[in-house]
Legacy VTK file of the C-alpha trace (Angstrom):
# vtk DataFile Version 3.0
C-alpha trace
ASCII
DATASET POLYDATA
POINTS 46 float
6.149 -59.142 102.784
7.518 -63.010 102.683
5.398 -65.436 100.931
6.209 -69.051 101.262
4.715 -71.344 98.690
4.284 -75.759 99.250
7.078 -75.663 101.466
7.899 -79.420 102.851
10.225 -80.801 105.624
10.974 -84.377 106.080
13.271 -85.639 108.384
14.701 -89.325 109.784
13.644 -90.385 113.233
15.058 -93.778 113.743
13.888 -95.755 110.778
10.480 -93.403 110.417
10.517 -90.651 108.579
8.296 -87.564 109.615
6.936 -85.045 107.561
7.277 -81.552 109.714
5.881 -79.705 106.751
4.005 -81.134 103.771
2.661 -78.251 101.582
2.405 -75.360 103.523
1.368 -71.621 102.197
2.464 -68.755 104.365
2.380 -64.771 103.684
3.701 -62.504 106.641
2.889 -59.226 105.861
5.132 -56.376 106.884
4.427 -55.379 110.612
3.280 -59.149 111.163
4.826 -61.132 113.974
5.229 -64.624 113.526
5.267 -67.444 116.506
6.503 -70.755 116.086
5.875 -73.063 119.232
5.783 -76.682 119.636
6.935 -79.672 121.814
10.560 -79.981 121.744
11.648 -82.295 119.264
9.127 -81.334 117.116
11.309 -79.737 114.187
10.870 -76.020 114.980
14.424 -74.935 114.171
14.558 -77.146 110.943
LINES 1 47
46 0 1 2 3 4 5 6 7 8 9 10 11 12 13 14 15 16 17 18 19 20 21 22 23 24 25 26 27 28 29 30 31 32 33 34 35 36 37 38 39 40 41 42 43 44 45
């Protein structure tokens, strides 16, 4: 099982910054699959 706990991601974009993440709480459970989609640039590899 992973458990993630407030995790945050801020990046630059220019002179903004953008907050990716702000306080997020995930458990995967083992046998879970997990799908990250988004548009691109929208900090899914970060």
């Amino acid at each position: 099982m992973y458990e993630l706990r407030s995790v945050t991601k801020r990046y630059s974009r220019g002179k903004d910054t953008v907050d990716a993440l702000a306080g997020v709480d995930l458990t995967i459970a083992d046998g879970d699959r997990l799908v990250i989609q988004g548009p691109t640039g929208g900090g899914k590899s970060t």
